[in-house]
Jmol script that loads the backbone (N, CA, C; Angstrom):
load data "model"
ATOM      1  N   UNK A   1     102.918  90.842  94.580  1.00  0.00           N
ATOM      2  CA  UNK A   1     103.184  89.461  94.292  1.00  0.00           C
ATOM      3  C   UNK A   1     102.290  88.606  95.182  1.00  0.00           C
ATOM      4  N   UNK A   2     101.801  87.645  94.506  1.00  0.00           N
ATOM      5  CA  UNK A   2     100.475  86.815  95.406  1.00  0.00           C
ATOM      6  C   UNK A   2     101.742  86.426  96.298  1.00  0.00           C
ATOM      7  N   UNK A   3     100.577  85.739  97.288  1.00  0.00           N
ATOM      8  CA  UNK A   3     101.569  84.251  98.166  1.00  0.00           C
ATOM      9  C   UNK A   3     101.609  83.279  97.372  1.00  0.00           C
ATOM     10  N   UNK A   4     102.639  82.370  97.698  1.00  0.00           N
ATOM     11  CA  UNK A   4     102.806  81.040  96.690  1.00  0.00           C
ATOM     12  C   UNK A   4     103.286  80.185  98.102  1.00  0.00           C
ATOM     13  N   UNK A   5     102.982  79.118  97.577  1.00  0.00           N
ATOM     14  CA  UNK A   5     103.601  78.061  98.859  1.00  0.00           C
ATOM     15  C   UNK A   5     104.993  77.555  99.044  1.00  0.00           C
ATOM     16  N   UNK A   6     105.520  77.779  98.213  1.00  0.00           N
ATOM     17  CA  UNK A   6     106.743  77.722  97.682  1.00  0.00           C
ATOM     18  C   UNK A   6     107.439  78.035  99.032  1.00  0.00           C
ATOM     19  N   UNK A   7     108.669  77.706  99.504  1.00  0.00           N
ATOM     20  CA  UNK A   7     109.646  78.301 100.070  1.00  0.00           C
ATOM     21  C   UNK A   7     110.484  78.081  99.596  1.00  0.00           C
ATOM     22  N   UNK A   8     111.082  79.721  99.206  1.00  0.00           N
ATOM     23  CA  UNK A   8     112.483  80.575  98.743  1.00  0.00           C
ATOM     24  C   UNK A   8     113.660  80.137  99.796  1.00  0.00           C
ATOM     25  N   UNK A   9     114.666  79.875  99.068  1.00  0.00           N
ATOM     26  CA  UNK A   9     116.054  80.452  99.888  1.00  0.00           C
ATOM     27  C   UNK A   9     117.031  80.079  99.252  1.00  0.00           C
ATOM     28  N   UNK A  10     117.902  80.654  99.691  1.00  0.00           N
ATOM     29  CA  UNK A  10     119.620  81.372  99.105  1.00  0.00           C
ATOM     30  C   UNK A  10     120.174  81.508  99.687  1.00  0.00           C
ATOM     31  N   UNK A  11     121.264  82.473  98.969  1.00  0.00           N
ATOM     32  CA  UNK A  11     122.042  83.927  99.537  1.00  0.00           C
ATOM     33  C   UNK A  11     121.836  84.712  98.953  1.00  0.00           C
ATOM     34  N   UNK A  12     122.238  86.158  99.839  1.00  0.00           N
ATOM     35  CA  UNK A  12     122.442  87.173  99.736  1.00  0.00           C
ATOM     36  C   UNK A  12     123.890  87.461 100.025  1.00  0.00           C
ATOM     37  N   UNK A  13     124.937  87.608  99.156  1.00  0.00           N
ATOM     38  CA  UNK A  13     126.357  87.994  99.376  1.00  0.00           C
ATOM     39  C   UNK A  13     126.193  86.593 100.521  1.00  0.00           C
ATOM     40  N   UNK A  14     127.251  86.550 101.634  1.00  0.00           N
ATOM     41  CA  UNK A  14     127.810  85.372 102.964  1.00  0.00           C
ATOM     42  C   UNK A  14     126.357  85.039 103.570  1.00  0.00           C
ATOM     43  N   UNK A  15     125.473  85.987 103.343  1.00  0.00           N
ATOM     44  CA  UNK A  15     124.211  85.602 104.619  1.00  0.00           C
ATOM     45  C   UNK A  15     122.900  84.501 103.816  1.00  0.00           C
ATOM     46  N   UNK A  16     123.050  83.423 104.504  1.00  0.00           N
ATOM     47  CA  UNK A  16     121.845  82.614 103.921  1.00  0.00           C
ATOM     48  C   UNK A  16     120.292  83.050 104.442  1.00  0.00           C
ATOM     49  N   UNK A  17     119.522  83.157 103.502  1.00  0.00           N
ATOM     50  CA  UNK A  17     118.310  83.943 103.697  1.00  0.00           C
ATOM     51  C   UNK A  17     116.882  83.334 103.451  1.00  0.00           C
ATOM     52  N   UNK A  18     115.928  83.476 103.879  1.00  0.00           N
ATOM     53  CA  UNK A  18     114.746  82.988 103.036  1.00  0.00           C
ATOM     54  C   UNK A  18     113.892  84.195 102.528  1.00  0.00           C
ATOM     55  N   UNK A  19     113.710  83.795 100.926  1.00  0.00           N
ATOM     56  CA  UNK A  19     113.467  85.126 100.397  1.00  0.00           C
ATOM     57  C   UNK A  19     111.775  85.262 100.398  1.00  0.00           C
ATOM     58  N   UNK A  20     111.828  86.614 100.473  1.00  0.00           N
ATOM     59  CA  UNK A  20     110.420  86.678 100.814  1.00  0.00           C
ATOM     60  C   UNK A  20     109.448  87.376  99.554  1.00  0.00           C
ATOM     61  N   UNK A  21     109.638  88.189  99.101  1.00  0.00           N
ATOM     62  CA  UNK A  21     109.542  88.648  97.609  1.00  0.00           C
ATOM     63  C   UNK A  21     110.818  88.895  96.588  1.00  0.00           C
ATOM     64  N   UNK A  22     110.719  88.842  95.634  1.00  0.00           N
ATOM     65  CA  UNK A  22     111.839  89.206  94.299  1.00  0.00           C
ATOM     66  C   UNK A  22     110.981  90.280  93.605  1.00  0.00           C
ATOM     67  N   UNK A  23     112.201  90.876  92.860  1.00  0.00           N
ATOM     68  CA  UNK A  23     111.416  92.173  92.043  1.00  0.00           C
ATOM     69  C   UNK A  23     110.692  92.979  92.000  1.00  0.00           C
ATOM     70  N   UNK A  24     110.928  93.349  93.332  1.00  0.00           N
ATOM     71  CA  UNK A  24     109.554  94.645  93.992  1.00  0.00           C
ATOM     72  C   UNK A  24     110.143  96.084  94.092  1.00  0.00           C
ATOM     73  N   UNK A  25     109.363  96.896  93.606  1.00  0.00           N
ATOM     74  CA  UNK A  25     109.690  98.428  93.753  1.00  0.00           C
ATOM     75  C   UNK A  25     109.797  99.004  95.173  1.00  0.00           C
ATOM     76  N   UNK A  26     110.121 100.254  95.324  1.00  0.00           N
ATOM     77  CA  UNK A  26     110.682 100.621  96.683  1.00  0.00           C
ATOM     78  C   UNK A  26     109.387 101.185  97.333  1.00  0.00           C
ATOM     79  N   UNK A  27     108.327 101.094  97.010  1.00  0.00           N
ATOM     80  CA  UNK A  27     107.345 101.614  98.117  1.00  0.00           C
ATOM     81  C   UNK A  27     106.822 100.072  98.566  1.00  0.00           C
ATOM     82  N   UNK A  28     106.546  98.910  97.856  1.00  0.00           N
ATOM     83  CA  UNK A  28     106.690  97.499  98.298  1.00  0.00           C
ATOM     84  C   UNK A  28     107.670  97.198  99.406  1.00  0.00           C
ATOM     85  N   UNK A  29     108.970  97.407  98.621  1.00  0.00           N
ATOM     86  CA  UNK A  29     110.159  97.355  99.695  1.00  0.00           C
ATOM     87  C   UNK A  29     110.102  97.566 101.285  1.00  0.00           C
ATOM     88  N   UNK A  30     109.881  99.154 101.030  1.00  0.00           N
ATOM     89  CA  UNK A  30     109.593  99.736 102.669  1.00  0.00           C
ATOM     90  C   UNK A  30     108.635  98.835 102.956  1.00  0.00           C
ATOM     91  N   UNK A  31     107.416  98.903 102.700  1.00  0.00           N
ATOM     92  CA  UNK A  31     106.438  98.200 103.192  1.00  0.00           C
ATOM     93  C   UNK A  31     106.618  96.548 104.047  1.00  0.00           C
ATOM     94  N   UNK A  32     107.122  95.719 102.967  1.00  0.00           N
ATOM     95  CA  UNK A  32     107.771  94.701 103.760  1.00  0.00           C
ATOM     96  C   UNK A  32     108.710  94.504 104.451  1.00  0.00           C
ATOM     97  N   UNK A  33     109.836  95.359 104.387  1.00  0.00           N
ATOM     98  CA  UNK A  33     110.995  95.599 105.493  1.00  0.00           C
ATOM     99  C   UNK A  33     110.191  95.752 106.521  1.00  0.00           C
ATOM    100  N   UNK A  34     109.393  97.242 106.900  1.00  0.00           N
ATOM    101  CA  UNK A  34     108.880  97.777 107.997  1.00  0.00           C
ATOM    102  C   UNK A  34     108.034  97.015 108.639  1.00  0.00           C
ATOM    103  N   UNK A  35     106.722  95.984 107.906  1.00  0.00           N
ATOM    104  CA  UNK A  35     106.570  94.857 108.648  1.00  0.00           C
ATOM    105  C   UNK A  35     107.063  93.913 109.141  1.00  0.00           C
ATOM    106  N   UNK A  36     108.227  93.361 108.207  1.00  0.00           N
ATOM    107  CA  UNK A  36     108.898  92.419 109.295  1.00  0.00           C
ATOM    108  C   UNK A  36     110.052  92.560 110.397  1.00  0.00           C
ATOM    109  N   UNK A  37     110.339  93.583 110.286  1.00  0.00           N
ATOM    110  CA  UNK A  37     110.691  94.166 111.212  1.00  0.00           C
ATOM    111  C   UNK A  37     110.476  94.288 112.209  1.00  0.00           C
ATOM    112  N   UNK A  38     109.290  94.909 112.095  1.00  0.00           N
ATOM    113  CA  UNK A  38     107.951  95.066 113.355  1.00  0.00           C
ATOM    114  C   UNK A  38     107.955  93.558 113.946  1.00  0.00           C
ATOM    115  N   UNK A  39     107.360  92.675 113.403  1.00  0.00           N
ATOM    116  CA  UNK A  39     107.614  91.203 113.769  1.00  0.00           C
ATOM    117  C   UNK A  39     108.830  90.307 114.422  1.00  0.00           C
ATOM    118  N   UNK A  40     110.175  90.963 114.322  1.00  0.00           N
ATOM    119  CA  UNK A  40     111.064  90.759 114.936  1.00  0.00           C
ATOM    120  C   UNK A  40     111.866  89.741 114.161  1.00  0.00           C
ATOM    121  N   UNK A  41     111.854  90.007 112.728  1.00  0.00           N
ATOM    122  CA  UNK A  41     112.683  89.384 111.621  1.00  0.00           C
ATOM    123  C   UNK A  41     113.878  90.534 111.483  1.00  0.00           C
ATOM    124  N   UNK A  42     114.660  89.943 110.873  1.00  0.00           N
ATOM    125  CA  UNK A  42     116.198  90.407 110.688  1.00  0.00           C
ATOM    126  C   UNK A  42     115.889  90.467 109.226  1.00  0.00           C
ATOM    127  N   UNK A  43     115.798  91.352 108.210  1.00  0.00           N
ATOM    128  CA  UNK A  43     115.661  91.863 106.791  1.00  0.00           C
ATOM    129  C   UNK A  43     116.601  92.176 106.460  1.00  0.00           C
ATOM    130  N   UNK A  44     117.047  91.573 105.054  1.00  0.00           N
ATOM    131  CA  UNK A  44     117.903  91.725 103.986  1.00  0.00           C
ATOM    132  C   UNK A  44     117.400  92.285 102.403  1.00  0.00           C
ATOM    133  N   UNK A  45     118.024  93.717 102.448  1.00  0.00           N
ATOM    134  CA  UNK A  45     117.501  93.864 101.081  1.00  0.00           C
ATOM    135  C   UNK A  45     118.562  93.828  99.955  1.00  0.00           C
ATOM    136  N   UNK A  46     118.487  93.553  98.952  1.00  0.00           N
ATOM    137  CA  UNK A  46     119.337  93.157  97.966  1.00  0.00           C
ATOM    138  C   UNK A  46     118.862  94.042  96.941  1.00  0.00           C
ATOM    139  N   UNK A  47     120.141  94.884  96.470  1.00  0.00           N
ATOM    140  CA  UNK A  47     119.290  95.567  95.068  1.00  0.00           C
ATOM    141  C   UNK A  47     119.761  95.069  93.792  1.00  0.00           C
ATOM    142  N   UNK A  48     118.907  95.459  93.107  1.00  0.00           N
ATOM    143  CA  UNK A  48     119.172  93.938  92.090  1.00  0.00           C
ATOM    144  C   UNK A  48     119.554  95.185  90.852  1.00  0.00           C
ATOM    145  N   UNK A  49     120.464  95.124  89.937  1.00  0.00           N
ATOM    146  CA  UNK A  49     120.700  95.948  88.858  1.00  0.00           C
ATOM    147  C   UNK A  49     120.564  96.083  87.759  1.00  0.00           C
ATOM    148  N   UNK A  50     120.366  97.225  87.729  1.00  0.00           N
ATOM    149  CA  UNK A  50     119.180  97.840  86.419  1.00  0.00           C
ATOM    150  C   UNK A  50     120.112  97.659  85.334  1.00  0.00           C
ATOM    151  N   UNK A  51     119.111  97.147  84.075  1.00  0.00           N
ATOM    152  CA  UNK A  51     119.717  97.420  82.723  1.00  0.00           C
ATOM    153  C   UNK A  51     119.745  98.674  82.206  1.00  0.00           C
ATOM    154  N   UNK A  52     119.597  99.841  82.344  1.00  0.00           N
ATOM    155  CA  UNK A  52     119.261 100.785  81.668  1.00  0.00           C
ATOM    156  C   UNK A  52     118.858 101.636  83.220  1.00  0.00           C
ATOM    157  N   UNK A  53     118.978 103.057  82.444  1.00  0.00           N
ATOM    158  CA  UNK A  53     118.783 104.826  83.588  1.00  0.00           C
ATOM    159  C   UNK A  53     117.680 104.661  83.666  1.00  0.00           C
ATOM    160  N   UNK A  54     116.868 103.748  82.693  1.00  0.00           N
ATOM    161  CA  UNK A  54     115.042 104.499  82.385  1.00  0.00           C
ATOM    162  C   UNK A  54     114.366 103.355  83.162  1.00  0.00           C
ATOM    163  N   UNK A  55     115.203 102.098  83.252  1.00  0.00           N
ATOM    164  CA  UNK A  55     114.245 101.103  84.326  1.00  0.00           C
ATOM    165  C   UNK A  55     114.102 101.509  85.382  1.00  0.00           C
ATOM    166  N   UNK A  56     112.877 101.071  86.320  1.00  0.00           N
ATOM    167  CA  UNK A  56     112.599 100.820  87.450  1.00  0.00           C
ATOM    168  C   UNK A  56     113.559 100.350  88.574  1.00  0.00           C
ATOM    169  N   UNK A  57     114.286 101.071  89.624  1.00  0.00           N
ATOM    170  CA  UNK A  57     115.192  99.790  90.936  1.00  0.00           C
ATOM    171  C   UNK A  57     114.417  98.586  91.325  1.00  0.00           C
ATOM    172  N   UNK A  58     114.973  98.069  90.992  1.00  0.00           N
ATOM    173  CA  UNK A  58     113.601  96.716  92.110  1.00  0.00           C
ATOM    174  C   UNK A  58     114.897  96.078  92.860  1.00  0.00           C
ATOM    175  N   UNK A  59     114.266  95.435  93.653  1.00  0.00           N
ATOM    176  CA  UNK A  59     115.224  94.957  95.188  1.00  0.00           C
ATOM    177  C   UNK A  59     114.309  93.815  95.404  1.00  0.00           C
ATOM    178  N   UNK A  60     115.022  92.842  96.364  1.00  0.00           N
ATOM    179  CA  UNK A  60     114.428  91.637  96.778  1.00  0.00           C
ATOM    180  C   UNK A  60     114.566  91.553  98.133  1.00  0.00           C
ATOM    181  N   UNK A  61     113.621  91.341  98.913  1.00  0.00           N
ATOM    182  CA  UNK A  61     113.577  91.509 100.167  1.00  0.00           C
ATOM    183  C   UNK A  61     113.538  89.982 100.535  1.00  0.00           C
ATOM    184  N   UNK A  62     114.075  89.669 101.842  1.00  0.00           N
ATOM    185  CA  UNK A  62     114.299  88.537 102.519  1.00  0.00           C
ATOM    186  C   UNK A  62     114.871  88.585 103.688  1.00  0.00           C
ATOM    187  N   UNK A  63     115.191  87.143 104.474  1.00  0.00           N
ATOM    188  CA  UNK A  63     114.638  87.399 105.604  1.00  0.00           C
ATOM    189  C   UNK A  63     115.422  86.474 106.391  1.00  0.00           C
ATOM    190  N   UNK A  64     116.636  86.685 107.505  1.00  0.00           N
ATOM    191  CA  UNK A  64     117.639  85.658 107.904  1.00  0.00           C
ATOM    192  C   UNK A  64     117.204  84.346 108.318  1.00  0.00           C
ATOM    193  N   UNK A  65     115.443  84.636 108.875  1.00  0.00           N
ATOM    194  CA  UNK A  65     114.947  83.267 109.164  1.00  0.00           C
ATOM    195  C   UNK A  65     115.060  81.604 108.583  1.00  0.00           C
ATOM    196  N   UNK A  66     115.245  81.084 108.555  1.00  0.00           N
ATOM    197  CA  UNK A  66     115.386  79.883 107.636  1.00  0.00           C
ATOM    198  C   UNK A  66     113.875  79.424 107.410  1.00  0.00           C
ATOM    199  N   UNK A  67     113.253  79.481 108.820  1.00  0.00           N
ATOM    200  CA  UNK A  67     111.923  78.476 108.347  1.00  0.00           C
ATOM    201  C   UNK A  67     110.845  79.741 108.113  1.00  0.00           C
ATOM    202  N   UNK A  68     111.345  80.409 107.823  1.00  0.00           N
ATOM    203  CA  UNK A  68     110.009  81.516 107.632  1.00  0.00           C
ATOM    204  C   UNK A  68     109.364  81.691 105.978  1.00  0.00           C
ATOM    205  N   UNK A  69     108.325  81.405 106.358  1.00  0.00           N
ATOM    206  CA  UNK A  69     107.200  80.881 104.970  1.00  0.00           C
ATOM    207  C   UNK A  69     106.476  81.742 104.903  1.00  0.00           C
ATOM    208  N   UNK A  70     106.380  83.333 104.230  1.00  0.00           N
ATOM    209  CA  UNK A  70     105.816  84.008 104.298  1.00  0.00           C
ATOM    210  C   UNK A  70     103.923  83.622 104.126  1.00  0.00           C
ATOM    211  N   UNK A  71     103.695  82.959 103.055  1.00  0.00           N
ATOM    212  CA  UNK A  71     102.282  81.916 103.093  1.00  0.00           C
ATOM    213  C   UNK A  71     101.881  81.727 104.069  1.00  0.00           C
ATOM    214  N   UNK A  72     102.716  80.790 105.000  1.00  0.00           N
ATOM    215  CA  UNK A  72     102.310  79.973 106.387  1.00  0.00           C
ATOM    216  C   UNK A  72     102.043  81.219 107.303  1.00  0.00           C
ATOM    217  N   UNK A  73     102.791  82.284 107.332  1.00  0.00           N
ATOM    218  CA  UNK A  73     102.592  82.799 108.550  1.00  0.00           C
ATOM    219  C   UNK A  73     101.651  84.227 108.432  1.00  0.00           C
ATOM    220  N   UNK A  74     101.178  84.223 106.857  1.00  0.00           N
ATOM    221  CA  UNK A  74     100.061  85.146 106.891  1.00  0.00           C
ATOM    222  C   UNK A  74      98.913  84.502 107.086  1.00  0.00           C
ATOM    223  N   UNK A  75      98.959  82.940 106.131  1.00  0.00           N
ATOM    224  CA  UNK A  75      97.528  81.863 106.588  1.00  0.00           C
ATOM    225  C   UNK A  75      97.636  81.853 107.713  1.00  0.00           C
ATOM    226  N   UNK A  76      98.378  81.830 108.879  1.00  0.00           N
ATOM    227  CA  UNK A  76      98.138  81.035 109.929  1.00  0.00           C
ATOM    228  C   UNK A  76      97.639  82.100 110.822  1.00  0.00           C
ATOM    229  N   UNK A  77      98.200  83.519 110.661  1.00  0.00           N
ATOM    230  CA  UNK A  77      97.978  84.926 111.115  1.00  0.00           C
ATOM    231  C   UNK A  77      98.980  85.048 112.216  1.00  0.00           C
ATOM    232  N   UNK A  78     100.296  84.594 111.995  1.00  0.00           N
ATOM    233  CA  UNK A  78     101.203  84.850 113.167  1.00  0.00           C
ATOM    234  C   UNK A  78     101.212  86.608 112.887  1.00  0.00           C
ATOM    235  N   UNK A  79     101.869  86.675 112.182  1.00  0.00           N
ATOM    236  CA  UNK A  79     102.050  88.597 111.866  1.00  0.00           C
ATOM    237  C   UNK A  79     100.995  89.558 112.357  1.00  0.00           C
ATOM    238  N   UNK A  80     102.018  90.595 112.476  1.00  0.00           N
ATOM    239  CA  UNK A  80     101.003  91.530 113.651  1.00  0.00           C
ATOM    240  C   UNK A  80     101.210  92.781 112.735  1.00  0.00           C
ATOM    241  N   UNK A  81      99.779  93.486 112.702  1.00  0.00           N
ATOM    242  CA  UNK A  81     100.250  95.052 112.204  1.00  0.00           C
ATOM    243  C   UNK A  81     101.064  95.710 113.055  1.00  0.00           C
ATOM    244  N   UNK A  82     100.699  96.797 112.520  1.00  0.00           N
ATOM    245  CA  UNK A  82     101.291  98.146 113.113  1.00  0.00           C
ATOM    246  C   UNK A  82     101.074  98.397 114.668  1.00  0.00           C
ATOM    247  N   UNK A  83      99.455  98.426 114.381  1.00  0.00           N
ATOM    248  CA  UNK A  83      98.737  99.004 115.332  1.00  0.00           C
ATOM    249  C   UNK A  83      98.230  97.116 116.264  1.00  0.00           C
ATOM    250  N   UNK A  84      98.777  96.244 116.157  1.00  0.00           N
ATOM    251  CA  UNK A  84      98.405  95.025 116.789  1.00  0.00           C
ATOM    252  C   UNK A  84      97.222  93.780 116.264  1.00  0.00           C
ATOM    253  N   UNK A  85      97.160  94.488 115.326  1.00  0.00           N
ATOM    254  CA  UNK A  85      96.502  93.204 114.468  1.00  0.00           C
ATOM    255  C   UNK A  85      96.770  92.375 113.904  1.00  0.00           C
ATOM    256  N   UNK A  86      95.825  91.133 113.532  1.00  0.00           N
ATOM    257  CA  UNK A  86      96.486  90.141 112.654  1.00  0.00           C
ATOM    258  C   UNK A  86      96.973  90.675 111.064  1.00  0.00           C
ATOM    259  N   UNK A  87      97.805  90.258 110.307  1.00  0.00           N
ATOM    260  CA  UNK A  87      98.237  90.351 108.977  1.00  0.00           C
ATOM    261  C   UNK A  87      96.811  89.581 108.336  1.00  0.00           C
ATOM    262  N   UNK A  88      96.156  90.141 107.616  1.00  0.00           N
ATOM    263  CA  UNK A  88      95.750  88.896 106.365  1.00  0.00           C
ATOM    264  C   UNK A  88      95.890  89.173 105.076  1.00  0.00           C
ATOM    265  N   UNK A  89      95.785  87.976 103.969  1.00  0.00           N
ATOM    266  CA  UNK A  89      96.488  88.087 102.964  1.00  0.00           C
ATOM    267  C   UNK A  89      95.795  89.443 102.283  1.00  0.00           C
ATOM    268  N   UNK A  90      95.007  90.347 102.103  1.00  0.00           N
ATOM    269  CA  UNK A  90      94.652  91.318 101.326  1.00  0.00           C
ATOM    270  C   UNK A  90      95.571  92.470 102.235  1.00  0.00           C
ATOM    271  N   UNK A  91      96.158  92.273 103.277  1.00  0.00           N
ATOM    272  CA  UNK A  91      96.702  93.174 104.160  1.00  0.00           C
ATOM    273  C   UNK A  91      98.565  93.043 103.342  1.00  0.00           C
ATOM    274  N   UNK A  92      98.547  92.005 103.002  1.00  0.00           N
ATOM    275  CA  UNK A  92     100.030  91.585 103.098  1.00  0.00           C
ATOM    276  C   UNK A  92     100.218  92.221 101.506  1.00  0.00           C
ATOM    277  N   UNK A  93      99.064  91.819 100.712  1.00  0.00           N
ATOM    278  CA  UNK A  93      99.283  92.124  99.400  1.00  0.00           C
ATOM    279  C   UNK A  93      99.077  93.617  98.938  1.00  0.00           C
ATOM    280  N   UNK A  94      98.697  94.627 100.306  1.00  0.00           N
ATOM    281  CA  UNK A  94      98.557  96.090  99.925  1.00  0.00           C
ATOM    282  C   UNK A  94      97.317  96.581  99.640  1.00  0.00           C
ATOM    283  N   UNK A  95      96.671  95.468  99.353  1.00  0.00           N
ATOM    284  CA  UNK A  95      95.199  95.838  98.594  1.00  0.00           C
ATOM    285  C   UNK A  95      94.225  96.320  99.638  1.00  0.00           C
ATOM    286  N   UNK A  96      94.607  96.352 100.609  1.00  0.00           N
ATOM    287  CA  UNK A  96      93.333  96.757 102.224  1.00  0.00           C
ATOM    288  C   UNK A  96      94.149  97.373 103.059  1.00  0.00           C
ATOM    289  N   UNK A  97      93.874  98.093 104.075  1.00  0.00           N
ATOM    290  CA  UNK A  97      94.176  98.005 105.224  1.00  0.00           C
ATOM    291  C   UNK A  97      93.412  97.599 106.102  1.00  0.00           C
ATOM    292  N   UNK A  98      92.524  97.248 105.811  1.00  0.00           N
ATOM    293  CA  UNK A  98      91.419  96.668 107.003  1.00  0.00           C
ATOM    294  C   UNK A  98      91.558  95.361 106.986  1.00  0.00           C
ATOM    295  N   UNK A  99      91.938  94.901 108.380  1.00  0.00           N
ATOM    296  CA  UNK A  99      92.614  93.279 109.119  1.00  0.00           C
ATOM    297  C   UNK A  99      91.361  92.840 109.485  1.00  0.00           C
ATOM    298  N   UNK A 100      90.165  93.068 109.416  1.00  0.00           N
ATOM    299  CA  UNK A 100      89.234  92.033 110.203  1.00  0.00           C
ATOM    300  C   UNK A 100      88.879  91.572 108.542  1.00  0.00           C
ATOM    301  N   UNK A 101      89.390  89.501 108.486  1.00  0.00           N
ATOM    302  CA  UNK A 101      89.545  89.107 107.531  1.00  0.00           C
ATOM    303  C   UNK A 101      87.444  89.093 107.107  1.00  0.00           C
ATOM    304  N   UNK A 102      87.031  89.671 105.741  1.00  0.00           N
ATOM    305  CA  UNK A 102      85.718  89.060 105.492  1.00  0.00           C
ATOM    306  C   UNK A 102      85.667  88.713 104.112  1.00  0.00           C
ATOM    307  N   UNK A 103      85.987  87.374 104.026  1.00  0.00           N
ATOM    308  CA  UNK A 103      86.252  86.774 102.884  1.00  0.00           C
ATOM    309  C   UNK A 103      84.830  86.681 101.778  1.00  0.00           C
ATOM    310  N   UNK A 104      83.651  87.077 102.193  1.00  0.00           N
ATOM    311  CA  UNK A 104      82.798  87.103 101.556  1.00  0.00           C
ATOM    312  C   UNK A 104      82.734  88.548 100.573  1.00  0.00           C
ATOM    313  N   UNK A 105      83.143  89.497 100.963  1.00  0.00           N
ATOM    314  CA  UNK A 105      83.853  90.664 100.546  1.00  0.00           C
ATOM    315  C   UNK A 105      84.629  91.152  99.558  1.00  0.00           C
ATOM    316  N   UNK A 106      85.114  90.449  98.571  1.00  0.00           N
ATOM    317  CA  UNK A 106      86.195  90.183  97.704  1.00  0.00           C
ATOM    318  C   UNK A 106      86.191  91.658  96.736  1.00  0.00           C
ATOM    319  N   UNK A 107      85.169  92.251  96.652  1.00  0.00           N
ATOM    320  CA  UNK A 107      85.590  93.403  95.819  1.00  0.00           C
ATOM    321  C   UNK A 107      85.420  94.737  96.475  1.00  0.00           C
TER     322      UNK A 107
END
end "model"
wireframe off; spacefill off
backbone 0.3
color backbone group
């Protein structure tokens, strides 16, 4: 799911949340739990229910923060990998693992 500028929020069951993706499969899932995590966010996953045995689980991940703008804080590069790097958006979206941003680079 791209970034959008948008900021999400709700609930999840009693806990008010800001959501960070909707409708993502479980290797997405892990992926964004385990980063924000790492970051020192409090993650909420919500599983969302299937019409049918043969669909896909998808779950919505989010995040107890109130002001947390997933956009803002990959543009801005607050987020840290694994290994101590900045997040950037081809990092956030799965498509790279390589954090040194070179936007001239695109394919």
């Amino acid at each position: 799911m791209p970034l959008e500028g948008k900021h999400n929020f709700g609930s999840i069951g009693e806990t008010r949340v800001t959501f960070v993706e909707k409708n993502v499969g479980e290797i997405r899932k892990d992926f964004l739990e385990k980063l924000l995590n790492h970051n020192g966010f409090e993650v909420v996953i919500d599983t969302i229910e299937k019409n049918s045995e043969e669909d896909l689980q998808l779950y919505t991940v989010a995040v107890t923060d109130m002001v947390f703008n997933p956009t803002i804080w990959v543009y801005e590069r607050k987020l840290k990998t694994f290994d101590g790097h900045k997040v950037t958006p081809a990092y956030w979206e799965q498509k790279t693992e390589e954090t040194n941003p070179m936007y001239w680079k695109n394919s």
